[in-house]
C-alpha positions as CSV (number, residue, x, y, z in Angstrom):
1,X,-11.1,-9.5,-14.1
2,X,-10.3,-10.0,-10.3
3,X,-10.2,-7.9,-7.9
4,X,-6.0,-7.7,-7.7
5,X,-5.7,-7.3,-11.4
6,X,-8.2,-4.4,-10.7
7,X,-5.6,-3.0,-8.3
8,X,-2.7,-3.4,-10.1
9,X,-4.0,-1.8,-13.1
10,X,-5.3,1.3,-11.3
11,X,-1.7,1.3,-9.8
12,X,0.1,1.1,-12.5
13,X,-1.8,4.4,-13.9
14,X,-0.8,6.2,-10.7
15,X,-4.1,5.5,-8.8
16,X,-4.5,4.6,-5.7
17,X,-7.6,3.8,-3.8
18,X,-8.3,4.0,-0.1
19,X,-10.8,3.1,2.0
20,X,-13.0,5.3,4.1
21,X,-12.4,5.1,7.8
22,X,-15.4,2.8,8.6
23,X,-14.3,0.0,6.0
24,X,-17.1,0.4,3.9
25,X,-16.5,2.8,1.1
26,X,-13.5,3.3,-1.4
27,X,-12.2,6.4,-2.8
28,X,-10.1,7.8,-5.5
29,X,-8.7,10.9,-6.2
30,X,-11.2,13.0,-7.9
31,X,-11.8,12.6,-12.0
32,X,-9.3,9.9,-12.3
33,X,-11.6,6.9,-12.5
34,X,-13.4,5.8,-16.3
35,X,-16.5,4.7,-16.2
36,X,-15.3,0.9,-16.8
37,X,-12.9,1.6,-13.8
38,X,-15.8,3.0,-11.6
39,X,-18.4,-0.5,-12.8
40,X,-15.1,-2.8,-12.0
41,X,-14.8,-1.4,-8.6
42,X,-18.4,-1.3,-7.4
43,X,-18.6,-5.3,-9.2
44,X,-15.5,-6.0,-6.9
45,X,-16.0,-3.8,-4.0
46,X,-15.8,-6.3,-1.0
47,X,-12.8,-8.0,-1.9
48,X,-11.1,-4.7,-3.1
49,X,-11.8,-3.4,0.2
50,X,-10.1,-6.2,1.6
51,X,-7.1,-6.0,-0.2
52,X,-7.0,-1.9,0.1
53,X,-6.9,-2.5,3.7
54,X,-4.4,-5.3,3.8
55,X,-2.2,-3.1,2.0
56,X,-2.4,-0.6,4.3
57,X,-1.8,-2.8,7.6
58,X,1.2,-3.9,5.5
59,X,2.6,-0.3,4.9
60,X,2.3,0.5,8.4
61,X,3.9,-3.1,9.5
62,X,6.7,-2.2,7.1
63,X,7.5,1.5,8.0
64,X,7.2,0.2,12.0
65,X,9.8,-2.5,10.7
66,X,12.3,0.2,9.3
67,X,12.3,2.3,11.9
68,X,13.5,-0.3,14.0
69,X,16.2,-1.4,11.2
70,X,17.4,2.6,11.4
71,X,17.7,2.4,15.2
72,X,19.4,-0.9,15.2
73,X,22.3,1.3,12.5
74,X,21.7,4.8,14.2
75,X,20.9,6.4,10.8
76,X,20.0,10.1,11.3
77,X,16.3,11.8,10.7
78,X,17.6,12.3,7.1
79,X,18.6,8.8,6.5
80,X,15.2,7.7,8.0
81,X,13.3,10.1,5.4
82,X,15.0,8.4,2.9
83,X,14.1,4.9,4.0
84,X,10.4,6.0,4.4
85,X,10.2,7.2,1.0
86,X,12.0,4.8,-0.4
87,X,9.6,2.4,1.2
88,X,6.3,4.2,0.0
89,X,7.6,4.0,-3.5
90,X,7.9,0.3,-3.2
91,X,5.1,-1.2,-5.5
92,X,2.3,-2.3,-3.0
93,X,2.4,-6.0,-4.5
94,X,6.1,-6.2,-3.3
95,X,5.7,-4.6,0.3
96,X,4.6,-8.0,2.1
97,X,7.9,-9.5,0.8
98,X,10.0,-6.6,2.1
99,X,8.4,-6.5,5.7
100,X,9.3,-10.1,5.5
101,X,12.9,-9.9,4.5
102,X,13.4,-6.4,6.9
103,X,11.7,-8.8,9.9
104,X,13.8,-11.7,9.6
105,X,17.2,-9.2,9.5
106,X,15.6,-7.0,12.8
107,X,13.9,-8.7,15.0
C-alpha cells in the first residue's frame, strides 16, 4: 500500500492526520487509528509526512487564493465564510486542482 492510498483511506473514514509543528511526528485524533492503521503509518511515515505537509501548504495557498477571488467580487464576511468552508470540505486530493483553476481566474 503507498503512502497516498494510506491517506485517502484514513480520509475517507473521517481521519485526518497532521503533522507536529517540527515536521517530524504525525498525529491523529485520539482512538481513531487500528492497529494496521497505526503499523501502515509508522511503515510510511516519511513520505506521509510529506504529503501531510503538502496538503497543508496547499490549503493555505488555496484559502489565500479565495480571499482574493472574494475581494476581486466584494462578497461580504458571510459570503467569505461560505467560500472558506466550502473550501475545507473540498476532498484534499482535489484542492491542488482548485488553487489551480481559482489562480488562473484571479491573478
Amino acid at each position: 500500500m503507498t503512502a497516498r492510498a494510506i491517506l485517502d483511506e484514513l480520509q475517507a473514514q473521517g481521519i485526518d492526520l497532521e503533522c507536529t509543528p517540527d515536521g517530524k511526528t504525525l498525529t491523529a485524533p485520539a482512538d481513531t487509528l487500528t492497529d494496521r492503521q497505526r503499523t501502515l503509518i509508522r511503515k510510511h511515515k516519511a513520505e506521509l509526512i510529506r504529503l501531510v505537509m503538502e496538503s497543508e501548504r496547499i490549503t493555505k495557498q488555496l484559502l489565500q487564493t479565495a480571499k482574493s477571488a472574494c475581494d476581486h467580487w466584494g462578497d461580504s464576511p458571510a459570503a467569505r465564510e461560505q467560500m472558506r468552508q466550502a473550501l475545507l470540505n473540498t476532498p484534499p486530493h482535489l484542492r491542488a486542482d482548485l488553487l489551480a483553476h481559482l489562480r488562473k481566474q484571479y491573478r
